[in-house]
C-alpha positions in Angstrom: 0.0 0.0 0.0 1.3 3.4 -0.8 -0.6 5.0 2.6 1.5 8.7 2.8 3.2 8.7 -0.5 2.6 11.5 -2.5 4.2 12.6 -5.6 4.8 10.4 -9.0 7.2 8.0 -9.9 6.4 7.8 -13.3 8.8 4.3 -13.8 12.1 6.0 -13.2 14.2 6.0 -10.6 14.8 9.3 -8.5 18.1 10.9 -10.9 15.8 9.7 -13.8 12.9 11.4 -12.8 14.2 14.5 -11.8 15.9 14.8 -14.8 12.7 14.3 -17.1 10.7 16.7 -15.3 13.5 19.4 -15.1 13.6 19.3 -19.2 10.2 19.7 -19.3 9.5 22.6 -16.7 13.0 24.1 -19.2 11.3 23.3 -22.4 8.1 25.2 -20.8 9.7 28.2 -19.8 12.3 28.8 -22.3 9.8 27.6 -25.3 8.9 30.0 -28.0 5.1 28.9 -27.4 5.8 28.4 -23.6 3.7 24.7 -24.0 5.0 21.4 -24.1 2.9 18.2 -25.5 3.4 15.1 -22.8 1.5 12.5 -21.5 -0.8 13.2 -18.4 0.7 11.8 -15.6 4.3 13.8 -17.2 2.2 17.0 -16.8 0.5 16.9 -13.6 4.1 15.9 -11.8 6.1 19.0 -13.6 2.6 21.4 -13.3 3.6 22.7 -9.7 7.2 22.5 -10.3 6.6 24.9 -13.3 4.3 27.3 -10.7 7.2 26.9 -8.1 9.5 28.3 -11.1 6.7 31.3 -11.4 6.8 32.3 -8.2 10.6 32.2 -7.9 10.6 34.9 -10.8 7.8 37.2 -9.0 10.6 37.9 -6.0 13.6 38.6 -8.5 16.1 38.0 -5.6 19.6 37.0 -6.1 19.0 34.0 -4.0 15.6 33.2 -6.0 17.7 33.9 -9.4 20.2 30.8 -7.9 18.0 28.6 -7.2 16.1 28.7 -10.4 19.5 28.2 -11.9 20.3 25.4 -9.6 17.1 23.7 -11.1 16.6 24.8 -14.6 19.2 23.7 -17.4 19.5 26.7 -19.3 20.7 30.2 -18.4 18.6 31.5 -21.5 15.4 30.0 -19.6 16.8 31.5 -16.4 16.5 34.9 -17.5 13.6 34.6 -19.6 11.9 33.6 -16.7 13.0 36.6 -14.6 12.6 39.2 -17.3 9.4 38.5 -19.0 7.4 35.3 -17.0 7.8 37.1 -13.4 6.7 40.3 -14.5 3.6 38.9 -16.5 2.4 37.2 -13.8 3.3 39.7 -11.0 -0.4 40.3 -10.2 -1.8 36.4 -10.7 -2.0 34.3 -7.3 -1.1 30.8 -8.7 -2.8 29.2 -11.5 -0.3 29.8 -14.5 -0.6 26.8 -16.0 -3.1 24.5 -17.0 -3.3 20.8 -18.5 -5.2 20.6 -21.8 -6.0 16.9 -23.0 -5.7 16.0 -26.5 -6.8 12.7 -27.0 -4.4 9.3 -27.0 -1.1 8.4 -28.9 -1.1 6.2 -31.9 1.8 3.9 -31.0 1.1 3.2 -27.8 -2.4 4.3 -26.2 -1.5 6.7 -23.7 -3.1 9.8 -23.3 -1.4 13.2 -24.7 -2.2 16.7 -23.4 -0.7 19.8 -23.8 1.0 21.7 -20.5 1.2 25.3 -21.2 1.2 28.6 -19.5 -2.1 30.7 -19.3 -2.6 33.6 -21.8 -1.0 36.7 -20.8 -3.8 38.2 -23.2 -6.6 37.4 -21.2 -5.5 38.2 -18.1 -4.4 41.8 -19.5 -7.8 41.8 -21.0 -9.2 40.9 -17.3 -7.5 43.6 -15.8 -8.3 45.8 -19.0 -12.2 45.6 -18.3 -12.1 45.8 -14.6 -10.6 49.3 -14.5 -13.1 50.1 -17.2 -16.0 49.2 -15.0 -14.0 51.1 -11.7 -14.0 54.2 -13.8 -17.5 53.6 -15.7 -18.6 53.6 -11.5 -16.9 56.4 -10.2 -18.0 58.3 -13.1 -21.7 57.4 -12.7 -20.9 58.2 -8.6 -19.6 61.9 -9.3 -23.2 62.4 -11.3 -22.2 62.8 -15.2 -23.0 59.9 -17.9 -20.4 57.4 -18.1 -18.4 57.1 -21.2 -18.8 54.6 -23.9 
């Protein structure tokens, strides 16, 4: 019985693992289209490791810099992830990535999703219409027609 285990082994040993799911949380961040395609359990073990990443970059300290270099294989995804990701998603609490599931392989049956980072557009767009609606109110609140 696995009573208190947590965390996947995904049929590797510990070096293995850790390996696999440092490229892929690399591959993520330093990607051109910031997704990776891999099979579920692949994405749901490197998914918080990928939001630990995140949350490294939103505190841009030298030791959080380190330790994202400690972990991630590339310098180029190091800074990529402190210059751009960190400040993206400076005002998000969690949640910046999700699993989207694509069907099953060919070869072998198992089932494919896509791992990917959440749309900078829509939360800018979020953010976009709430300060819309703020100002839409405190015009309406000072007594004049709000503006369309």
């Amino acid at each position: 019985m696995r009573h208190g285990k947590a965390g996947f082994k995904l049929k590797r040993d510990a070096s293995a693992r850790r390996s696999l799911l440092r490229g892929l949380v690399t591959s993520i961040i330093s990607g051109e289209t910031e997704r990776v395609m891999t099979t579920v359990p692949k994405a749901k073990a490197a998914k918080p490791l990928v939001d630990k990443m995140i949350t490294l970059a939103k505190a841009d300290t030298l030791h959080s810099r380190r330790q994202a270099a400690s972990f991630l294989h590339t310098p180029e995804a190091v800074k990529k992830l402190f210059d751009k990701l960190g400040p993206r998603f400076s005002s998000r609490n969690g949640g910046y990535t999700r699993i989207v599931r694509l069907g099953w392989r060919k070869g072998d049956g198992a089932e494919v999703c896509m791992l990917e980072l959440v749309d900078a557009k829509l939360i800018k767009r979020a953010e976009e219409r709430k300060k819309r609606r703020e100002d839409a109110l405190k015009e309406q609140a000072e007594g004049g027609q709000p503006e369309k």
